[in-house]
Z-matrix of the N, CA and C atoms (Angstrom, degrees):
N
C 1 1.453
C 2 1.525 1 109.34
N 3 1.000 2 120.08 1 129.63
C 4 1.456 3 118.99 2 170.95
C 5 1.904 4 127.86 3 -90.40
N 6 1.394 5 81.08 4 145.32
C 7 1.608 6 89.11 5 -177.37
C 8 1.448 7 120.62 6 -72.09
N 9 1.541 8 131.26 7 164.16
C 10 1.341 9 125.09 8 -159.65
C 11 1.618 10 90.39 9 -86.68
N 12 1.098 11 134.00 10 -11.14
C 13 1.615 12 129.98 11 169.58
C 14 1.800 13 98.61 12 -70.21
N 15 1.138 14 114.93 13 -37.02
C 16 1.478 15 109.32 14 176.90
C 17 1.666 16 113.09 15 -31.33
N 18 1.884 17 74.09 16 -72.74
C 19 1.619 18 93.98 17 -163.75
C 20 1.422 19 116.20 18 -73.82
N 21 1.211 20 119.00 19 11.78
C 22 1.844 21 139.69 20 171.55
C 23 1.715 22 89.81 21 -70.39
N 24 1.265 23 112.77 22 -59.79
C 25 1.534 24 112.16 23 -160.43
C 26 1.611 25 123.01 24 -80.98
N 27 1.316 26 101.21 25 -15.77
C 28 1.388 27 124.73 26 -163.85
C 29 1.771 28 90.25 27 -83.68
N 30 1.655 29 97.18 28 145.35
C 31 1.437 30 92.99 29 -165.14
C 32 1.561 31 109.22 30 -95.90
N 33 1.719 32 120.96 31 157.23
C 34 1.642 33 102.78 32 -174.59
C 35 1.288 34 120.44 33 -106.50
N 36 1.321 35 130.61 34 111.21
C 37 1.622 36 135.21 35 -147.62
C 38 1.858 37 89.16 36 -64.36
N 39 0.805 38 94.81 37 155.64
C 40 2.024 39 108.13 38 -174.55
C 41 1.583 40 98.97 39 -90.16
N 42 1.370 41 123.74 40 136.46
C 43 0.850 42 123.49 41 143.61
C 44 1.851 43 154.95 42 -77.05
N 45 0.758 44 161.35 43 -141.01
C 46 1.833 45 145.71 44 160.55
C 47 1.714 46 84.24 45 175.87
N 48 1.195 47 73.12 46 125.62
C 49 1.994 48 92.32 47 163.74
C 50 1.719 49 106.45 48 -97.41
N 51 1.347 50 101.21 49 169.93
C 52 1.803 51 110.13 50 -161.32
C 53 1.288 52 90.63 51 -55.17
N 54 1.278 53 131.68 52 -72.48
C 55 1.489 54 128.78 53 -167.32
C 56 1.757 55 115.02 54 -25.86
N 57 1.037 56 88.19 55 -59.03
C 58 1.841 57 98.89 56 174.91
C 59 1.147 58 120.21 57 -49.62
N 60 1.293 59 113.66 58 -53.91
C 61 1.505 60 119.75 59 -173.54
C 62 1.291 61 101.28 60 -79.45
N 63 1.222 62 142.35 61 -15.33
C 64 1.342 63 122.33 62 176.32
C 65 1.420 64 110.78 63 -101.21
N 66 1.697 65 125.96 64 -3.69
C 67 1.168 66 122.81 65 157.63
C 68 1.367 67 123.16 66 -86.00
N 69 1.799 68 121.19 67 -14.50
C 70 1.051 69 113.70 68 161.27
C 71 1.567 70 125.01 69 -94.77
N 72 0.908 71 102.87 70 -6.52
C 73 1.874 72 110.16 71 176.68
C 74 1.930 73 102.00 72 -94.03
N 75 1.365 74 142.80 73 -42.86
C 76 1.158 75 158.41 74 -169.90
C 77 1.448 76 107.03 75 88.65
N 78 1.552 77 109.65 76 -1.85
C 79 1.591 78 83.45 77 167.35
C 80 1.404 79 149.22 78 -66.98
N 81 0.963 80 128.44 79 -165.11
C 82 1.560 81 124.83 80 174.16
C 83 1.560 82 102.81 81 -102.29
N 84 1.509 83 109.16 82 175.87
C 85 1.627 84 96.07 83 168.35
C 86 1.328 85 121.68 84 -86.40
N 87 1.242 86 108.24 85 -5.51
C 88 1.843 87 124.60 86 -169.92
C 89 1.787 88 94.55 87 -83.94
N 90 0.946 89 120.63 88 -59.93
C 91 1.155 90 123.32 89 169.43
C 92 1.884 91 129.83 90 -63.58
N 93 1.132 92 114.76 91 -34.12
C 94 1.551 93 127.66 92 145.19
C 95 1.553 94 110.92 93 -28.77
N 96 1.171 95 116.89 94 -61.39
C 97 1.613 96 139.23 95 -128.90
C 98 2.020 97 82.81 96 -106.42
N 99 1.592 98 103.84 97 -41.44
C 100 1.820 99 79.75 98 177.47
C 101 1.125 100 117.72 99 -93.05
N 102 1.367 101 121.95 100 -15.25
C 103 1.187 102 108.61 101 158.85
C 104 1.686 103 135.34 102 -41.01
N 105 1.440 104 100.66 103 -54.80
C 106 1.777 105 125.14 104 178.54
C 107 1.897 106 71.74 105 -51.82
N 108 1.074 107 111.97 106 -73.36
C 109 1.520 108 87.62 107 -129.01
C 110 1.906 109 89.45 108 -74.61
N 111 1.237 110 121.05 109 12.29
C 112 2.256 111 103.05 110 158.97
C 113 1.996 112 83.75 111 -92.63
N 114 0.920 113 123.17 112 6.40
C 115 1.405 114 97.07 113 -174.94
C 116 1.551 115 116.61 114 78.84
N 117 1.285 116 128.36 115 24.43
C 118 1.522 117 132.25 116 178.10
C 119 1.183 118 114.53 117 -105.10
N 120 1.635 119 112.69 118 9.48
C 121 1.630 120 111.36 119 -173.67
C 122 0.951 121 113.00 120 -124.80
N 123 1.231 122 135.26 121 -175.17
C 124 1.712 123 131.62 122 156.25
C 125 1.688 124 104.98 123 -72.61
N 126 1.285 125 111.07 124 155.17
C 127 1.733 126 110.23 125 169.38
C 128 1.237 127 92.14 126 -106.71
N 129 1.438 128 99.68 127 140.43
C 130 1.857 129 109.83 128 166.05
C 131 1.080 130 125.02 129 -71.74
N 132 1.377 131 140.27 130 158.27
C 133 1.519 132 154.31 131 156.80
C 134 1.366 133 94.78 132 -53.94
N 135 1.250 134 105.58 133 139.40
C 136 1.594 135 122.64 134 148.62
C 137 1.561 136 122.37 135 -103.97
N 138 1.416 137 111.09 136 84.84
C 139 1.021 138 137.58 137 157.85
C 140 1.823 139 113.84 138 -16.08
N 141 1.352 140 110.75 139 -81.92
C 142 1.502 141 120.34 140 -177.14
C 143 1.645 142 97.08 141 -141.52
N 144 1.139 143 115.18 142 -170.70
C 145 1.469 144 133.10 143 173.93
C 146 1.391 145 112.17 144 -64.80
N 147 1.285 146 133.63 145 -10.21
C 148 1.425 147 113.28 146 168.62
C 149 2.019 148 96.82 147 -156.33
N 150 1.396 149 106.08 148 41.97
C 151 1.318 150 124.06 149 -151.49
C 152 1.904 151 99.21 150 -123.80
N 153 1.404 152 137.42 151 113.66
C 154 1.497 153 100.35 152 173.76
C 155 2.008 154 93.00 153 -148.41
N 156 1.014 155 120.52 154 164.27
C 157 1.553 156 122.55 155 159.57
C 158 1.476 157 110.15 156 -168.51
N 159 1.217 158 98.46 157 -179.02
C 160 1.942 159 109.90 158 -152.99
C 161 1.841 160 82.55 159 -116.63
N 162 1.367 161 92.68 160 142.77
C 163 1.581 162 114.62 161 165.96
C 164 1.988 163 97.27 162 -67.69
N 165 1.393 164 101.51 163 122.02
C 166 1.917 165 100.18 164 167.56
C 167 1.303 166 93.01 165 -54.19
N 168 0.948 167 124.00 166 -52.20
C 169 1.807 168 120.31 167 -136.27
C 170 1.683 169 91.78 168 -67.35
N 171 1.363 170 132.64 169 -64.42
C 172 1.546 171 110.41 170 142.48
C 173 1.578 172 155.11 171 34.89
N 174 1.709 173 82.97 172 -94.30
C 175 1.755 174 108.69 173 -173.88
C 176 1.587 175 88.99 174 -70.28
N 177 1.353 176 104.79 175 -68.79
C 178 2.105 177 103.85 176 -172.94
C 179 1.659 178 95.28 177 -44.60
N 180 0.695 179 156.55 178 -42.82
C 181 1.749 180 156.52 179 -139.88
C 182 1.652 181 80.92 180 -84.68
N 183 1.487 182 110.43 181 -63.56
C 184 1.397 183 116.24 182 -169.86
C 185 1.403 184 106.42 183 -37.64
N 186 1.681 185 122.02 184 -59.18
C 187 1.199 186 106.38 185 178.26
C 188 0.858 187 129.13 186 -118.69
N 189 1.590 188 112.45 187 39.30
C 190 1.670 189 106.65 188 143.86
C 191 1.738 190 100.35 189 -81.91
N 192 0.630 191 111.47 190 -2.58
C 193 1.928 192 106.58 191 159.92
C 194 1.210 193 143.39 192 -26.23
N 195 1.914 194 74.95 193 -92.52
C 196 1.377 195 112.65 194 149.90
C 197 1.165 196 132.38 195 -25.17
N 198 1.530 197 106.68 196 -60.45
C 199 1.398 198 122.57 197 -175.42
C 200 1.334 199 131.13 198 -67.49
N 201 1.967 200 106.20 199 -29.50
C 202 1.122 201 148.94 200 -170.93
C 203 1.800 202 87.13 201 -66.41
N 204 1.554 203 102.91 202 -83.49
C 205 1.612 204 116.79 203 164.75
C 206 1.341 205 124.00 204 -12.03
N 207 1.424 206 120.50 205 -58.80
C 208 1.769 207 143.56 206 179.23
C 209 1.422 208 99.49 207 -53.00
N 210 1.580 209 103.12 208 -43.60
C 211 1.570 210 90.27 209 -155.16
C 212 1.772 211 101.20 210 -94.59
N 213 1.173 212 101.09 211 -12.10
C 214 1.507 213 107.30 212 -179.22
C 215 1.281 214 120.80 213 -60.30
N 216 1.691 215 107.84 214 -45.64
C 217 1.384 216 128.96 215 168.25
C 218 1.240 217 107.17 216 -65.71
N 219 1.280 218 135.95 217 -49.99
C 220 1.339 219 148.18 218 -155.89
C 221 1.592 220 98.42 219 -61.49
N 222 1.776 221 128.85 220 -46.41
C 223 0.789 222 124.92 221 -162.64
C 224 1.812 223 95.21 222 -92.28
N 225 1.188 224 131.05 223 -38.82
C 226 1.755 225 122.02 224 169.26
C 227 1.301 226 119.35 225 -30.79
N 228 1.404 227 127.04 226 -28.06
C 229 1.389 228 142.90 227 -148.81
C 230 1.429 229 97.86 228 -98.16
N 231 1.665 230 105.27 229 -49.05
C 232 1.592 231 107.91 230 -157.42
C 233 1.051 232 111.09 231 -73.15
């Protein structure tokens, strides 16, 4: 079990509520929501019973992906 000095040092992953994440990703929520469910997204925390948000560390991962992807293709082409 750890001590509360533990969890002093231990770092606290950030959270983003839907609004956020869909203003920093540009998706929509319709599109958010099919992704999660092919499995191409992060799944959110469930907070409480009508409560939910996405780990940042995550969503950015998500699109350094993306971006990763873009440029992957980008360079096949050239």
């Amino acid at each position: 079990m750890q001590t509360y000095s533990e969890y002093e040092t231990a770092p606290t992953p950030a959270l983003l509520r839907k609004y956020d994440v869909l203003r920093i990703t540009g998706l929509t929520d319709t599109a958010m929501y099919r992704q999660i469910q092919m499995g191409t997204f992060p799944r959110p925390l469930k907070l409480s019973a009508r409560s939910s948000a996405w780990v940042e560390a995550e969503v950015f991962a998500w699109i350094e992906q993306r971006i990763a992807e873009r440029d992957k293709t980008k360079t096949r082409t050239a």
